[in-house]
Phi, psi and omega in degrees: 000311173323298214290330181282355166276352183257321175314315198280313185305327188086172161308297246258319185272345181321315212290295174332318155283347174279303185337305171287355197252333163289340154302321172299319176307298145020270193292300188315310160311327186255024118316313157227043153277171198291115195273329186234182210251341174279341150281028180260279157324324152321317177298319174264355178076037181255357156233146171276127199288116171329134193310263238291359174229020188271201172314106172317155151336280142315057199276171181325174169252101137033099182247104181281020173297310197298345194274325204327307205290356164287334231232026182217164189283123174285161181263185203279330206268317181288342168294327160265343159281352143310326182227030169290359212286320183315327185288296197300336174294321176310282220294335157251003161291344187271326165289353192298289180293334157258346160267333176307302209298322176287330174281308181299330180266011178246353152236064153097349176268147197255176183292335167286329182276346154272004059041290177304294179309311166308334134310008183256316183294293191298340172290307184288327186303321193292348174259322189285305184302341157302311191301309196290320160328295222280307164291354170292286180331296155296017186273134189236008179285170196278325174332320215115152211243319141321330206253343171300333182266348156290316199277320176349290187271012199250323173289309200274314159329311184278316151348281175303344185273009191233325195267002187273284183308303156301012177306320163297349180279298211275310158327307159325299195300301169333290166309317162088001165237133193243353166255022166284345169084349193273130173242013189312320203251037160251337170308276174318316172292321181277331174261012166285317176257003160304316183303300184340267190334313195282325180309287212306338175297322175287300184291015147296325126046259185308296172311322191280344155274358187247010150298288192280338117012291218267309194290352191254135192283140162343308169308323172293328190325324194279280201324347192260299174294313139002300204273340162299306195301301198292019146285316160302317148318322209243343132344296217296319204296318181290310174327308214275288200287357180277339175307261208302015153259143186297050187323328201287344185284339180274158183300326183285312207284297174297317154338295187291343189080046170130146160341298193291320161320295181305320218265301195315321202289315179299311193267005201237336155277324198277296215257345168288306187310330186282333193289303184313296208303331164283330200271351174260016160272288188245146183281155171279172156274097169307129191305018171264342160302292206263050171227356196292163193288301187316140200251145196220163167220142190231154170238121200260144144123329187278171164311329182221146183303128180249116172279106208287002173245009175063005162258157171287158199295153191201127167244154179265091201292128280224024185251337187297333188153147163347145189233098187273354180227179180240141122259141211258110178288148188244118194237133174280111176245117155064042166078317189277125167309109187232163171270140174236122175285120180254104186303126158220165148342130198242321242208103170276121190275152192249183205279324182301314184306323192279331166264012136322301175299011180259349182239327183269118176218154162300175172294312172311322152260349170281359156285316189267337152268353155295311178281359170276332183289342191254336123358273188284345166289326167297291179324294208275026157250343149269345162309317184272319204238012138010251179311311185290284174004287205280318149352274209271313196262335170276303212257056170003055204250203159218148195259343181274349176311159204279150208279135188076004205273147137336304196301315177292328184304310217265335173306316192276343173293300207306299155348271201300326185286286130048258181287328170290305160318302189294331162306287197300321176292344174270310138338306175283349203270322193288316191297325179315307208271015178253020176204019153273351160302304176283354160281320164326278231277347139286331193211013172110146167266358175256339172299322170296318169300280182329273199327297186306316179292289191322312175313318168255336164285337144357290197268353156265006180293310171301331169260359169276308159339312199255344208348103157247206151264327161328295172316319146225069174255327192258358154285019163281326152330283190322327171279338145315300163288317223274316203302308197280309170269017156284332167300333193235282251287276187004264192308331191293347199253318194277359121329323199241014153265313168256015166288329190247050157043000194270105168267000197184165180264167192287160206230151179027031165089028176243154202285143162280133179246107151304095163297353178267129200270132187229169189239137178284329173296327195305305171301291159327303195288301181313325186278332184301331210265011184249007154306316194277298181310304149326299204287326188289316198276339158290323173284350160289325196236331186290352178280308172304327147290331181269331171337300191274295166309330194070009171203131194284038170267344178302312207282352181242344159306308234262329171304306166338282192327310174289277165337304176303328166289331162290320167279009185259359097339311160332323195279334196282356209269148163308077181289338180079260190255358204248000000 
């Protein structure tokens, strides 16, 4: 109906009509936004609203129409504009991981001290990003409780993408002399926006996958996450390939001042564009909605759905939290009405409660998060430290050699060279993740975790052992399934923990009861948040390691390695059913 009324309007009434409907929008926003700082906080669940301003009893009635689309199966095309935010997140973590480490060591910083610049980012994340779930989990603003903390960290991800590639620039202006040799304040600006770049890249994440959660019926979860990774996959890979063309030779490459400037600038569009697109799909259903008292019961099963209070329907959706109580729904089998007990909420968890649940967890997640820290201590000594790898140690170059030396030649091809390598794998991670759905649903989800971790510490084992350049393009596949799968399992079993309230498996043949209400962003974030732990303990001890071996072939034993202690951890984690 929409599209033959924009047909009938032309472009002229289109504009018009996006106009007047952003005025309305406008006008509502500036009515109830927040006027004082304590509604702010109130807004975000970092206060509690006083009894004289909480909710009537009787609050208004609800036109869940606008919601519908929570409670039905997305289509593939819509799974993917859901997780288009991830793709746009991929493209810059994939320049991230191939030009920092080569920019920081091209204006003077060495390898223990870049080690180090890595570590700034994961000490703040491993603390802030558990915090920032648990207030997604209390966010009361009408956006939605996800998607304010997507755009939020999405603004700081276009920052580093702004200070990375120009630090030296901005370092020049600053100093106001450019032949003082001082590089402090270029230094600064490039380790600035790494943090920038890096914090935010990871923990954008949390929100965009516990998004794409809320809005998807439990039956969608596995299909959904599938379709985040192979969106994340197929970032990285265009990412990758855009690193490995030679801009400086093309006309576009010279414009921009340099390679690295062009692959930021492309990519620093490609992820505001990826970002619009998801956060401008589907509305959340806001916690002051899926917190109202009203109870409502439908009867299902018929030609048509009967709402028996004669209002639309309302379900609680089971992202909301641990679910503490039954109410009885009436489902039509074969013309006959029967009850079925349907869990909701009893209970609104307050922001101390949710951070609580970051340090008090079942076992079942604290399994998943020992195997995601030996997951991401495997990626990222092979993500960050990469690019330098196929540099120095296949192509034998050096990144401190004088600009034009053999030694600098063959460095920066191995770079490019590299960046191509990190392409297939972000390839192989999107082929992978478009058949892990149906592998799960053939051989198991603990065969598939396990299988996958075995799989990639195999193949880096093998390309440290042999370092040609075949090897590595083609053990970088491997790195690709472990990426789809750290990507999908995790979230797919704390999805499918707090769709069935289950937290550990059953003991004699009794149901297991959680009493504890826990939040999925909450849940999301904490297992995310061991990226950040990875990224701290590595950047401590790997300079020191290649220090000591004398080759930067450590950095892919030592992934090998890590990948083999995640799948023996792996084997212990709770599938329930899956």
């Amino acid at each position: 109906m929409v599209e033959k009324l924009h047909e009938y309007q032309g472009p002229i009434g289109i504009l018009h009509t996006w106009r007047d409907s952003l005025k309305d929008k406008w006008g509502e926003w500036k009515e109830k936004r927040p006027r004082t700082l304590l509604e702010l906080l109130q807004s975000f669940g970092l206060a509690e609203r006083p009894e004289n301003q909480k909710e009537d009893e009787n609050p208004p009635e609800i036109d869940m129409e606008q919601y519908s689309h929570i409670f039905r199966k997305k289509t593939r095309r819509e799974l993917v504009r859901i997780s288009a935010a991830v793709m746009g997140i991929e493209f810059s973590y994939a320049a991230e991981t191939a030009f920092v480490s080569p920019t920081l060591l091209n204006i003077g910083v060495d390898h223990q001290h870049m080690t180090l610049v890595w570590a700034v980012s994961p000490c703040i994340g491993f603390f802030v990003t558990p915090i920032l779930g648990s207030l997604s989990d209390r966010c009361t603003l009408p956006l939605g409780r996800r998607r304010p903390f997507l755009i939020m960290l999405a603004c700081g991800v276009f920052l580093g993408l702004i200070l990375v590639p120009n630090g030296k620039l901005l370092g020049r202006w600053v100093e106001g002399d450019p032949t003082s040799g001082n590089n402090f304040w270029a230094i600064f600006f490039t380790v600035l926006g790494t943090v920038l770049l890096d914090f935010d890249a990871d923990a954008c994440q949390s929100p965009a996958r516990a998004y794409l959660l809320d809005i998807c019926v439990p039956e969608d979860h596995a299909k959904g996450l599938s379709t985040f990774t192979i969106m994340a996959g197929l970032g990285g890979c265009i990412g990758y390939l855009l690193g490995g063309i030679d801009w400086d030779s093309l006309k576009f490459g010279e414009l921009m001042g340099g390679h690295v400037r062009a692959v930021f600038t492309l990519v620093t569009f490609l992820f505001i564009g990826c970002v619009t697109y998801t956060v401008s799909s589907f509305k959340e259903m806001p916690l002051k909605i899926l917190q109202s008292n009203q109870t409502r019961i439908m009867i299902t099963g018929a030609d048509e759905d009967i709402d028996v209070e004669n209002k639309l329907t309302e379900y609680a959706p089971k992202s909301y939290g641990t679910l503490k109580d039954t109410v009885d729904e009436i489902e039509v089998e074969n013309n006959e009405p029967r009850l079925i007990p349907v869990r909701l909420p009893i209970e609104h968890a307050t922001f101390s409660h949710y951070l609580k649940t970051i340090v008090v967890m079942p076992k079942s997640i604290k399994l998943l998060c020992l195997t995601n820290l030996f997951c991401w201590m495997a990626h990222v000594c092979y993500s960050l430290y990469f690019t330098d790898y196929v540099g120095e140690a296949v192509f034998g170059g050096d990144p401190t050699a004088l600009i034009g030396t053999e030694k600098k030649i063959l460095y920066e091809q191995g770079v490019r060279f590299g960046s191509i390598g990190m392409a297939m794998y972000s390839l192989s991670c999107a082929c992978y993740s478009s058949v892990i759905e149906r592998l799960i649903k053939r051989l198991g989800a603990k065969r598939v975790y396990v299988g996958g971790l075995l799989f990639y510490s195999t193949g880096m084992f093998l390309m440290a052992v042999t370092r040609h350049k075949f090897s590595v393009i083609f053990f970088s596949w491997a790195a690709g399934v472990m990426y789809s799968t750290m990507f999908t399992m995790p979230y797919l079993l704390i999805a499918h923990y707090h769709s069935t309230n289950t937290f550990s498996d059953s003991v004699c043949g009794q149901e297991p009861v959680d009493d504890q209400i826990r939040g999925l962003g909450t849940d999301v974030a904490v297992v995310s948040s061991m990226v950040f732990v990875a990224q701290f303990i590595l950047s401590m001890c790997m300079g020191t390691i290649v220090s000591i071996s004398g080759t930067t072939s450590a950095v892919v034993y030592t992934a090998s390695f890590l990948a083999f202690c995640a799948s023996i951890v792996a084997t212990q984690i709770v599938y329930l059913d899956l």
